[in-house]
PDB file of N, CA, C and O in Angstrom:
ATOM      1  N   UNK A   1       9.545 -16.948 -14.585  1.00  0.00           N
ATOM      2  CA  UNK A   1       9.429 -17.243 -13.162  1.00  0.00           C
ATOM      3  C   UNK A   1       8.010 -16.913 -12.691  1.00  0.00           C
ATOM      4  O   UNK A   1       7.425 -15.832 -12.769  1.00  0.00           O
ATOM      5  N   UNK A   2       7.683 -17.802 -12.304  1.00  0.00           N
ATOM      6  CA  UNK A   2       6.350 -17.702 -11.704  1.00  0.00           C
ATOM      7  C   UNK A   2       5.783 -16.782 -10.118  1.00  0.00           C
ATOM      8  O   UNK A   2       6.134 -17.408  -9.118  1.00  0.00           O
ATOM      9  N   UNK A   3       5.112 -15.647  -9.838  1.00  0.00           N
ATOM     10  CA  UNK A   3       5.087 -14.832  -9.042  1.00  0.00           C
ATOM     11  C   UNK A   3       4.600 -15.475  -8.265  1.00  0.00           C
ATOM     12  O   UNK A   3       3.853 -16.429  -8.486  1.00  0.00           O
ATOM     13  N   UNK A   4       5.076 -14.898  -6.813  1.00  0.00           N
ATOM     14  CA  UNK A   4       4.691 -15.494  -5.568  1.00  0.00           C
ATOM     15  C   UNK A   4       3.686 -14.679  -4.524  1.00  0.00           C
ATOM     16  O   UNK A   4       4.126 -13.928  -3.654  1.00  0.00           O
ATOM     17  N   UNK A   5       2.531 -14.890  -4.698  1.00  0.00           N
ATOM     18  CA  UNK A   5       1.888 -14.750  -3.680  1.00  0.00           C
ATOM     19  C   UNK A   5       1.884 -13.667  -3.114  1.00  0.00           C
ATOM     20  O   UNK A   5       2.816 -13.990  -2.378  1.00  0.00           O
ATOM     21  N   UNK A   6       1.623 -12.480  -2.742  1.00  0.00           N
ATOM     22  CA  UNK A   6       1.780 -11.316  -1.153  1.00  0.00           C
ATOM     23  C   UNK A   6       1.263 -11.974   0.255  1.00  0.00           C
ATOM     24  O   UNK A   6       1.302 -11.474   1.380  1.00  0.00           O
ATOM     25  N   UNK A   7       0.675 -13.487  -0.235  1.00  0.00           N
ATOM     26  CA  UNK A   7       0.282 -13.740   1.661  1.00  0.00           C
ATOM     27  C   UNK A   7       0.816 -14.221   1.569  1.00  0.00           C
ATOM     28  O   UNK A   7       0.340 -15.201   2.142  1.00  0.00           O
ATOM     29  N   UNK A   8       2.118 -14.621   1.074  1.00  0.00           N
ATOM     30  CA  UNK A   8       3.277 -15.612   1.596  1.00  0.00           C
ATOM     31  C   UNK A   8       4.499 -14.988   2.152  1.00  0.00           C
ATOM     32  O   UNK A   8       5.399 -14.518   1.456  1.00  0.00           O
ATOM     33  N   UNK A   9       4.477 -15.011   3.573  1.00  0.00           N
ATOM     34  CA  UNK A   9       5.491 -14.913   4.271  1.00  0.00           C
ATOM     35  C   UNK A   9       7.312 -15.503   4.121  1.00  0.00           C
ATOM     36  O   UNK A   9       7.750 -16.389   3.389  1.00  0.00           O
ATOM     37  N   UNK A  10       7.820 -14.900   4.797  1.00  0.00           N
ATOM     38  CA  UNK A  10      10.027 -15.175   4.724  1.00  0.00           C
ATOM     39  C   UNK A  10       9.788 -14.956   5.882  1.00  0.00           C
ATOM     40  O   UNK A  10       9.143 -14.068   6.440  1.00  0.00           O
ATOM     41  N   UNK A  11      10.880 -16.652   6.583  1.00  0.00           N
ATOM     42  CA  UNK A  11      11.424 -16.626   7.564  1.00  0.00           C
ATOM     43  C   UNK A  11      13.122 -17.097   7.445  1.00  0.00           C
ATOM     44  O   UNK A  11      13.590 -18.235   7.475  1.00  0.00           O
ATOM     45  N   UNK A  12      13.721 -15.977   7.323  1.00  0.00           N
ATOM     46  CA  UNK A  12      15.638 -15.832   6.600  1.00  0.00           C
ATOM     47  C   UNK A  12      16.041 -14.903   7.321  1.00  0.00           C
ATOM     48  O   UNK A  12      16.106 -13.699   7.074  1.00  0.00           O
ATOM     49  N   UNK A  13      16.361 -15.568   8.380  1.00  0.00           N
ATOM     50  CA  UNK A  13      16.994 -14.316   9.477  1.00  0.00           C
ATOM     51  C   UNK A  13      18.273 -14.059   9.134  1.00  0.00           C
ATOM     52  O   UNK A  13      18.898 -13.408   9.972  1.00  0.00           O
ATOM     53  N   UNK A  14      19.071 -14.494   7.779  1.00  0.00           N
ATOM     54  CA  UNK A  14      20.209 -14.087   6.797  1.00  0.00           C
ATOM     55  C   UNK A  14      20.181 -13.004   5.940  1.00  0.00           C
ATOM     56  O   UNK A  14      21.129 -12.230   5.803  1.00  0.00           O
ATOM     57  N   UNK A  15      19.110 -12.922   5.351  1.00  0.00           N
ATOM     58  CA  UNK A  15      18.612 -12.081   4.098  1.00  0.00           C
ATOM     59  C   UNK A  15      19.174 -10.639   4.537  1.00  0.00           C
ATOM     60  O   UNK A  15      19.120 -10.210   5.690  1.00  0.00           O
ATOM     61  N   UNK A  16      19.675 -10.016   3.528  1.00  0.00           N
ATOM     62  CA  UNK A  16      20.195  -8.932   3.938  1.00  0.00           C
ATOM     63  C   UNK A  16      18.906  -7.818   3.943  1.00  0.00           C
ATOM     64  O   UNK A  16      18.874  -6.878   4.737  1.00  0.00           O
ATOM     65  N   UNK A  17      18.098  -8.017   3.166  1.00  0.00           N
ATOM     66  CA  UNK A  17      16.808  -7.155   3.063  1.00  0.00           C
ATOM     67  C   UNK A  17      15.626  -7.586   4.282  1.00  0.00           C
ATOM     68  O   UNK A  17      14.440  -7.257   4.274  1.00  0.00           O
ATOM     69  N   UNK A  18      16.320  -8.397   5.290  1.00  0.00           N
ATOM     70  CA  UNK A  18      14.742  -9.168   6.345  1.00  0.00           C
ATOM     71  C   UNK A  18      14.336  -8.085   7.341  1.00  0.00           C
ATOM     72  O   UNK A  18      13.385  -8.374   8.068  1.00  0.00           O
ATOM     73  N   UNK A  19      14.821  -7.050   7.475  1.00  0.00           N
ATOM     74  CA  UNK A  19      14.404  -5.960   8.263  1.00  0.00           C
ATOM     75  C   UNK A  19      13.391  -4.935   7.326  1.00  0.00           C
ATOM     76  O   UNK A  19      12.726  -4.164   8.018  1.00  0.00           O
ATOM     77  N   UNK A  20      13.244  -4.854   6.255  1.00  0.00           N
ATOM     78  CA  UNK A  20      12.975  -4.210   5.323  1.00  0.00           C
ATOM     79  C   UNK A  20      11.604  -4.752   4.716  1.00  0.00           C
ATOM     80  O   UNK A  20      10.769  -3.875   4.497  1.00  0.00           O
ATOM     81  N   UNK A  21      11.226  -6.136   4.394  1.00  0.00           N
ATOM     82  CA  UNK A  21      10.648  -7.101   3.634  1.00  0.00           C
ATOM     83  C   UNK A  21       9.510  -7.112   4.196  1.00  0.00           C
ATOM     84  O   UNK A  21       9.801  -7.388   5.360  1.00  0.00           O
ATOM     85  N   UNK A  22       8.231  -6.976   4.137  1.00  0.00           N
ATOM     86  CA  UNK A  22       6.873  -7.339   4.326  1.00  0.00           C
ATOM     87  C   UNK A  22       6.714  -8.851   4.657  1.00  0.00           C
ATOM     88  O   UNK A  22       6.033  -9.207   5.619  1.00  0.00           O
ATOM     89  N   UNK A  23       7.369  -9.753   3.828  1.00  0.00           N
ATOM     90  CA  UNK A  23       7.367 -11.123   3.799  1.00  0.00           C
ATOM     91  C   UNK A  23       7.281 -11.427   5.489  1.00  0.00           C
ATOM     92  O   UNK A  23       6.409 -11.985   6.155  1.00  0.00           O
ATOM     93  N   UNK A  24       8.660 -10.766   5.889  1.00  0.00           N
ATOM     94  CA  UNK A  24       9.052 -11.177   7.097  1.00  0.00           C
ATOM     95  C   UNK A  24       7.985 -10.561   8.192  1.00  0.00           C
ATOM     96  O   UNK A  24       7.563 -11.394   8.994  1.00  0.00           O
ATOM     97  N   UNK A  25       7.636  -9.611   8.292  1.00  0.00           N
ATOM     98  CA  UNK A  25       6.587  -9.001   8.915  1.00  0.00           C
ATOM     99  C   UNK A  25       5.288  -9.664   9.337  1.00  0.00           C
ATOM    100  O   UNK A  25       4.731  -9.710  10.434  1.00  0.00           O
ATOM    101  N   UNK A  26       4.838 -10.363   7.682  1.00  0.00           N
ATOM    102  CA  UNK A  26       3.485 -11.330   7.800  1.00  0.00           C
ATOM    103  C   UNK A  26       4.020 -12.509   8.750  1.00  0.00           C
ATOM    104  O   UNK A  26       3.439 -12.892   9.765  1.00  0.00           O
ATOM    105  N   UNK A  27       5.018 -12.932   8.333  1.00  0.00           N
ATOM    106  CA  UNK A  27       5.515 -14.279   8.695  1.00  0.00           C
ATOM    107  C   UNK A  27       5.596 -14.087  10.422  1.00  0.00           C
ATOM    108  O   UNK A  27       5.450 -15.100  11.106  1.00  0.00           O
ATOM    109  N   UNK A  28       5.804 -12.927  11.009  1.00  0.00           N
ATOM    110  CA  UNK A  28       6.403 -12.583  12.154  1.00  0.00           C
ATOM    111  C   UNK A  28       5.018 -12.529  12.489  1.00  0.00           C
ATOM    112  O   UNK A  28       4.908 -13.568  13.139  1.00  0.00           O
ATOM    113  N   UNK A  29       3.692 -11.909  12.470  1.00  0.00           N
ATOM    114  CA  UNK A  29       2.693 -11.462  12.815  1.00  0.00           C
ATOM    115  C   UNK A  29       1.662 -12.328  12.700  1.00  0.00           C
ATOM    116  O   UNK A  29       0.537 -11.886  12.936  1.00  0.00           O
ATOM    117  N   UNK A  30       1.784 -13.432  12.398  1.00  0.00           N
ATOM    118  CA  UNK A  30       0.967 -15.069  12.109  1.00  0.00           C
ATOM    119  C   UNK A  30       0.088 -14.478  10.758  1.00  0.00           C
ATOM    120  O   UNK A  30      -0.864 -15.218  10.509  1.00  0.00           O
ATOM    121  N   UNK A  31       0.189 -13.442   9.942  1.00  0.00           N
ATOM    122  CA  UNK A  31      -1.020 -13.043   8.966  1.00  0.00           C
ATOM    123  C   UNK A  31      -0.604 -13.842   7.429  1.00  0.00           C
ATOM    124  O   UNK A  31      -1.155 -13.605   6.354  1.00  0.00           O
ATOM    125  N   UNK A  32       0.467 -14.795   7.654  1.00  0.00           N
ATOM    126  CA  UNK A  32       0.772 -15.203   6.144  1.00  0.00           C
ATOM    127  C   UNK A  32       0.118 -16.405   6.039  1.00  0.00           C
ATOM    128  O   UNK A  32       0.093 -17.309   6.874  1.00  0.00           O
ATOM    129  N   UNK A  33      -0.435 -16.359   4.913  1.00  0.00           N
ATOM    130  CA  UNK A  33      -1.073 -17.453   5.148  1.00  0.00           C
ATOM    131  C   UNK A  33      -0.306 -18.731   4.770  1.00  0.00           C
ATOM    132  O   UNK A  33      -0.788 -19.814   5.102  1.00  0.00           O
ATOM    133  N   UNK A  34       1.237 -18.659   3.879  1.00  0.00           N
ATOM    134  CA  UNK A  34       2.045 -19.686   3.859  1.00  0.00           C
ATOM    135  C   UNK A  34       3.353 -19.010   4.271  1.00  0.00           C
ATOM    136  O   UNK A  34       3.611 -18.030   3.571  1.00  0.00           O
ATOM    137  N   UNK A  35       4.488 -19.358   5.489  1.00  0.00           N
ATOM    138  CA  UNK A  35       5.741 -19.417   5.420  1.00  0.00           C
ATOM    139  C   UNK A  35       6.878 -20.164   4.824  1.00  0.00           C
ATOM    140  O   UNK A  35       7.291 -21.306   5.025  1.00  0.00           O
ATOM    141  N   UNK A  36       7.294 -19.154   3.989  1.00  0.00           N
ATOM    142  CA  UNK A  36       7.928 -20.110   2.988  1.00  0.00           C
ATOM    143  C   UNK A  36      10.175 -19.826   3.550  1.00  0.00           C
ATOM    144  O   UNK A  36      10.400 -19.070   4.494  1.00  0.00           O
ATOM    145  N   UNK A  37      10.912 -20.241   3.114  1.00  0.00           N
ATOM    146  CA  UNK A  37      12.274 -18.950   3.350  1.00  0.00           C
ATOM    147  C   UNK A  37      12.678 -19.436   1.681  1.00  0.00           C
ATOM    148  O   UNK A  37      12.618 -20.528   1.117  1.00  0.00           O
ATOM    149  N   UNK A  38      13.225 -17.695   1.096  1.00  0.00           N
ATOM    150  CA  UNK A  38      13.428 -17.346  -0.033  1.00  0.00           C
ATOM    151  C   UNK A  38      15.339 -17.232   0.031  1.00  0.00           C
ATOM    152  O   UNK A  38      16.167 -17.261   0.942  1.00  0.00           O
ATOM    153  N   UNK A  39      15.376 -17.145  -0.926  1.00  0.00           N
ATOM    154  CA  UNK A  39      16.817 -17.261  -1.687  1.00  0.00           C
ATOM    155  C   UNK A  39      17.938 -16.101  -1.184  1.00  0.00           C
ATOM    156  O   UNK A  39      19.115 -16.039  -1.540  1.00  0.00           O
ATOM    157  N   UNK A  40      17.181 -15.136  -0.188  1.00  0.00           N
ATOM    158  CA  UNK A  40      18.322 -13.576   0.274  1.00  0.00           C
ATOM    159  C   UNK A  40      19.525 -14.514   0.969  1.00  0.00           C
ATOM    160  O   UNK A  40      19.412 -15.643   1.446  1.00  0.00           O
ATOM    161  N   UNK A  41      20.494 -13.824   0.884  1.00  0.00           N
ATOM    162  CA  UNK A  41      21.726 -14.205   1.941  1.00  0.00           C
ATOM    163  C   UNK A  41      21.789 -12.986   2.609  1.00  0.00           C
ATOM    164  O   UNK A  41      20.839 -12.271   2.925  1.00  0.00           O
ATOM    165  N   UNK A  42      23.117 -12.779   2.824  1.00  0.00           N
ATOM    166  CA  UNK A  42      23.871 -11.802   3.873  1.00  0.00           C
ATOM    167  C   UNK A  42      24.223 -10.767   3.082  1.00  0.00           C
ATOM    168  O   UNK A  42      24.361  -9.643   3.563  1.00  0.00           O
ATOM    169  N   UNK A  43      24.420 -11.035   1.701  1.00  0.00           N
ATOM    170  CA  UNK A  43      24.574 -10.053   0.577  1.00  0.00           C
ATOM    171  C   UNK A  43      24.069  -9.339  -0.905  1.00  0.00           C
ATOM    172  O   UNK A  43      24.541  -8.506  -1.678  1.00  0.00           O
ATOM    173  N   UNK A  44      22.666 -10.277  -0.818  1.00  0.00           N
ATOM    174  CA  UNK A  44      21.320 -10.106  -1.666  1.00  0.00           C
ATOM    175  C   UNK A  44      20.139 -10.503  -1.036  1.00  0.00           C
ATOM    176  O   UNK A  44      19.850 -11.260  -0.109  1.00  0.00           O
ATOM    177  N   UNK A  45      19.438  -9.647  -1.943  1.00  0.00           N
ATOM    178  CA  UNK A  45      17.828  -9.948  -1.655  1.00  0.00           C
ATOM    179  C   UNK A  45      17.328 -11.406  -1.967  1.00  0.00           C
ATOM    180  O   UNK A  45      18.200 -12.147  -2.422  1.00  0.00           O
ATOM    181  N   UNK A  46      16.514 -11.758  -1.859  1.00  0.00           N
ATOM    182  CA  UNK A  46      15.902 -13.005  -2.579  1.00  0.00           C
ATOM    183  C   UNK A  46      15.852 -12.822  -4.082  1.00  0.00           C
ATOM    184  O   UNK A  46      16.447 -13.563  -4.865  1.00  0.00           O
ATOM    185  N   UNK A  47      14.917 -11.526  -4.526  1.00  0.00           N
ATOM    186  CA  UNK A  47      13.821 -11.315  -5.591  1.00  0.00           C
ATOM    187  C   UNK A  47      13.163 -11.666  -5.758  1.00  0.00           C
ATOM    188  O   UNK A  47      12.889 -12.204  -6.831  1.00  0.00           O
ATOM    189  N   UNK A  48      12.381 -11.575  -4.657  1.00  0.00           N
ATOM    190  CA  UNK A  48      10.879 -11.807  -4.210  1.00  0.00           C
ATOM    191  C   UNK A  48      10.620 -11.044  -3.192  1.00  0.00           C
ATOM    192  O   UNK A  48       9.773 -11.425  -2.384  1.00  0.00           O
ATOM    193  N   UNK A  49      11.445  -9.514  -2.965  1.00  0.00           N
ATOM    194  CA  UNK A  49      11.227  -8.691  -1.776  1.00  0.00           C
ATOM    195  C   UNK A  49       9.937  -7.444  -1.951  1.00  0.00           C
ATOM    196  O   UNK A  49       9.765  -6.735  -2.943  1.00  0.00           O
ATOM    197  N   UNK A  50       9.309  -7.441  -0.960  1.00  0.00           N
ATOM    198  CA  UNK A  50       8.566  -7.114  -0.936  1.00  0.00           C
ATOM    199  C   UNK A  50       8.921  -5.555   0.100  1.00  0.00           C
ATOM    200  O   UNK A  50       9.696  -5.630   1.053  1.00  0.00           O
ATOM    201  N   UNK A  51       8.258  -4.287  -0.264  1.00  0.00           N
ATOM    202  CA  UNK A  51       8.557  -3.193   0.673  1.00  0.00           C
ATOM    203  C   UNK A  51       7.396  -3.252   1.466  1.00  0.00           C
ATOM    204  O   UNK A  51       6.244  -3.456   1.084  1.00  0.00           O
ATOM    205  N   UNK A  52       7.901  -3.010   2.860  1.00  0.00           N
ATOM    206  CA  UNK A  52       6.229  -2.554   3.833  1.00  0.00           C
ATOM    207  C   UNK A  52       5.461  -1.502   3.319  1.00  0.00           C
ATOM    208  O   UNK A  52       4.415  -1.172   3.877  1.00  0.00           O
TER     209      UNK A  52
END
């Protein structure tokens, strides 16, 4: 699997980890330079989570 980026932002207001995730943070704060939404639901992460 090919790694993704740290300036790429998550916008998954499902993801059980989106309070938690850096992704979402950039994405929220205009600093990503791509918004992408990743694979989390309501009961996993993506795996592509990132900690603040």
């Amino acid at each position: 699997m090919a790694q993704v980026p740290a300036d790429v932002g998550c916008l998954n207001e499902e993801c059980i980890a989106k309070d938690e995730c850096k992704r979402q943070v950039i994405a929220k704060d205009g600093t990503a330079r791509v918004i992408d939404t990743f694979g989390g639901s309501a009961t996993k992460k993506c795996g592509k989570f990132i900690q603040k």
